[in-house]
C-alpha positions in Angstrom: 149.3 97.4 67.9 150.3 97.4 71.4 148.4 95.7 74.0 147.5 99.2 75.9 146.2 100.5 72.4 143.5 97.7 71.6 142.3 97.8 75.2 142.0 101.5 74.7 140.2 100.8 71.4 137.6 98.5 73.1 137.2 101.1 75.5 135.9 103.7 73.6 133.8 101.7 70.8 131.8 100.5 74.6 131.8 104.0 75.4 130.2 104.9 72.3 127.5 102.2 71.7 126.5 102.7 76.3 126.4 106.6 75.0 124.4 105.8 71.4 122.0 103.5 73.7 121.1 105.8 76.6 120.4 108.6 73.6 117.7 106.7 72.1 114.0 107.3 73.0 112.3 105.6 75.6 109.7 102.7 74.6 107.9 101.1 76.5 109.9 97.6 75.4 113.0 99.5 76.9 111.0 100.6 80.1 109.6 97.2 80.7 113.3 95.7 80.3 114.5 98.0 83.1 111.4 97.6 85.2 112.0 93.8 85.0 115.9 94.1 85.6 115.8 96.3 88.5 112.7 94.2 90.4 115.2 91.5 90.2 118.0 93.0 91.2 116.0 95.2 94.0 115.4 91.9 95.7 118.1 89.7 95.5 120.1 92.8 96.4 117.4 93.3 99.9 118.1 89.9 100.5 122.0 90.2 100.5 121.9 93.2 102.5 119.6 91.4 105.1 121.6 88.7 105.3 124.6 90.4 105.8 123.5 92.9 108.4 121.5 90.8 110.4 122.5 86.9 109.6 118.5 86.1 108.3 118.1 84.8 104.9 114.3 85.6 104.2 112.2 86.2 101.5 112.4 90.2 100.5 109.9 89.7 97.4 106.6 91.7 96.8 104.7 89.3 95.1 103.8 85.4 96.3 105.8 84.1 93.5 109.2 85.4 92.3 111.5 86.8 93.2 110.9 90.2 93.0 110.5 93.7 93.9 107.8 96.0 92.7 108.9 99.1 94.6 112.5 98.7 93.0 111.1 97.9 89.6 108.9 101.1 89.9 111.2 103.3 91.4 113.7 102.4 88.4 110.8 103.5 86.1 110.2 106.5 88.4 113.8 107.8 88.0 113.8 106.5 84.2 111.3 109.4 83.2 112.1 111.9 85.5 116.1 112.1 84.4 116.2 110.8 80.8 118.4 113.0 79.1 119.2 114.7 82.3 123.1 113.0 82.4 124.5 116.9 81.7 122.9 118.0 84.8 125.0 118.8 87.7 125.3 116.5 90.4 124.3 117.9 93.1 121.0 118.9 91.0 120.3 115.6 90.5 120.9 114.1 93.9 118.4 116.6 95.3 116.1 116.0 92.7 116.4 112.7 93.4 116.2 112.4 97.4 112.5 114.4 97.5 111.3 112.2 94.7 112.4 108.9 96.4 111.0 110.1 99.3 107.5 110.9 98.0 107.6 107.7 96.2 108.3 106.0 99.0 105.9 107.8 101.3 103.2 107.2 99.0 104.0 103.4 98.8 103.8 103.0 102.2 100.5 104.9 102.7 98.9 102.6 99.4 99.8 99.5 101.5 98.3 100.6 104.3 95.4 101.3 102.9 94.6 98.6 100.5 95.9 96.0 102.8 96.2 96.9 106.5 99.5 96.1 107.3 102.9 98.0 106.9 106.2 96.6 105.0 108.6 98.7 106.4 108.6 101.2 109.5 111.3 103.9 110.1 110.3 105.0 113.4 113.2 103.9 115.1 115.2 106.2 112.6 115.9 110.0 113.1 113.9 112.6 111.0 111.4 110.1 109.9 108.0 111.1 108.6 104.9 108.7 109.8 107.5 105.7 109.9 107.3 106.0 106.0 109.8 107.7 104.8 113.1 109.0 106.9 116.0 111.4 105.9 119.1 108.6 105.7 117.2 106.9 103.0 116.1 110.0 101.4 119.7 110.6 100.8 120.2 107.4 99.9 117.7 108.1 97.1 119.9 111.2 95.7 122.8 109.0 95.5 121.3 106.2 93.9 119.8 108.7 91.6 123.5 109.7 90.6 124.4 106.2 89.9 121.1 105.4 88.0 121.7 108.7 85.7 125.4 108.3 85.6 126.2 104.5 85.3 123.2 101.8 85.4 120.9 103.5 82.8 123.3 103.8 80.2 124.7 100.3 81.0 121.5 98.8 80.9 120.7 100.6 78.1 123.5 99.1 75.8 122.8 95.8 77.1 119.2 95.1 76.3 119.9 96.6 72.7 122.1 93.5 72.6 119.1 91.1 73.1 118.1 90.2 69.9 114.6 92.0 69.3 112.7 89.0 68.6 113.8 86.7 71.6 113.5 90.6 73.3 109.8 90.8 73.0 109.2 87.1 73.7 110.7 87.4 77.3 108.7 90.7 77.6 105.2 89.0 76.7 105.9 86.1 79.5 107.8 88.1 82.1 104.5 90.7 82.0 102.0 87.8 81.8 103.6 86.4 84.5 104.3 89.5 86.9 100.2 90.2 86.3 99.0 87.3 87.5 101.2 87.1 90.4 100.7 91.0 91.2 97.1 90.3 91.1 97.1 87.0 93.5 99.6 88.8 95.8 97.0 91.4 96.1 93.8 89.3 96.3 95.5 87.0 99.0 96.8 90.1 100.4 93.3 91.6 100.7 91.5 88.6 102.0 94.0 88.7 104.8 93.0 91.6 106.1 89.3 90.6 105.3 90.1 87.7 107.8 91.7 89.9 110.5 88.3 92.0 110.2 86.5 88.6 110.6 85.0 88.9 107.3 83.4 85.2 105.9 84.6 84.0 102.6 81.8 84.8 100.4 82.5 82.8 97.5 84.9 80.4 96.0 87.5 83.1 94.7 87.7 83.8 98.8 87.6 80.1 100.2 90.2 79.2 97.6 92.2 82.5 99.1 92.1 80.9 103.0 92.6 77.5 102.1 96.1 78.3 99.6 97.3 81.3 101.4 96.5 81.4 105.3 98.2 83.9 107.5 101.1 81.6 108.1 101.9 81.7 104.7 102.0 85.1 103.6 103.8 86.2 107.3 106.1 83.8 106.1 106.6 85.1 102.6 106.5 88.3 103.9 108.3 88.5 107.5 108.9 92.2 108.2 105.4 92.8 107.3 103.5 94.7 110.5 99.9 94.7 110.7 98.4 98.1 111.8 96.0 96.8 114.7 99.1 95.2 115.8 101.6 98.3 115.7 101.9 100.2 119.2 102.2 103.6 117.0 
């Protein structure tokens, strides 16, 4: 057997198992594992990207501890449901499919954060065809493509590799990377809140709150969170 015929035997038994993997139902072990993989990855890959365009290395995470993103890790589950078994679509199907739902997604992240926490944690206004700073064409587009990749490449890579992890050891690092992601979701968002309680000089009420301004004062979270603008501080 020559060298060029193993590698070509390799090839395809990959190519089978990414294609057996990505035909499998969805569960919500499978959905977790992506959600978890691409929150990750959505961050690290923010920071990179920040770095190398403007020379700052800050923090690019969601949550107070970890390093990751929740509108990557949803916005993998968004595109998860909406294209499973959609990989014999044509492309340019999907990439429009994909820009108006990244888009509303997007949009409606923004709005949520406004609203639950008074302040803004990214603002395309200085973009052209934006919508309210939420949401602007370029990264619309850049939606549709990275629908393409997610339907044509990453899901079905991903896929094959978390049927790898051993089911056991699987579902172990599923039960402490949720645990985990709750409790910091939910302090994010309580400290988070209490900000903007404390920008609408609201006393802390009780413990829960005193606790909030004495482990997570303003400095703190604008540190953790540096491109986030609060509203009563945006000249819209």
């Amino acid at each position: 057997m020559t060298r060029e015929t193993a590698a070509d035997g390799f090839g395809g038994r990959v190519r089978e198992e990414v294609k057996v993997a990505a035909a499998k139902p969805l569960t919500v072990y499978r959905v977790f594992w992506l959600f978890l993989i691409a929150g990750v990855a959505g961050d690290l890959i923010e920071v990179v990207f920040w770095l190398a365009t403007r020379g700052e290395l800050i923090s690019r995470s969601s949550l107070v501890y970890g390093p990751f993103s929740l509108v990557w890790g949803l916005g993998a589950v968004l595109l998860t449901v909406a294209f499973h078994r959609m990989d014999d679509q044509g492309t340019a199907r999907i990439v429009m499919t994909g820009a108006v739902l990244g888009g509303a997604y997007e949009y409606i992240c923004s709005w949520v954060q406004e609203v639950l926490f008074g302040a803004c944690f990214w603002d395309y206004r200085h973009l052209p065809f934006n919508l309210n700073g939420r949401v602007n064409l370029v990264f619309c587009i850049f939606w549709g493509v990275a629908s393409l990749a997610w339907v044509r490449l990453a899901y079905p890579a991903l896929c094959a590799l978390i049927d790898r992890v051993p089911q056991r050891k699987g579902r172990r690092i599923v039960r402490v990377a949720a645990l985990f992601l709750a409790c910091s979701t939910a302090l994010s968002a309580a400290a988070l809140c209490r900000m903007d309680q404390r920008r609408r000089a609201v006393p802390a009420s009780g413990k829960v709150s005193q606790f909030l301004d004495e482990a997570y004062p303003d400095s703190r979270l604008k540190s953790r969170y540096p491109n986030m603008g609060i509203l009563d501080e945006i000249d819209w």
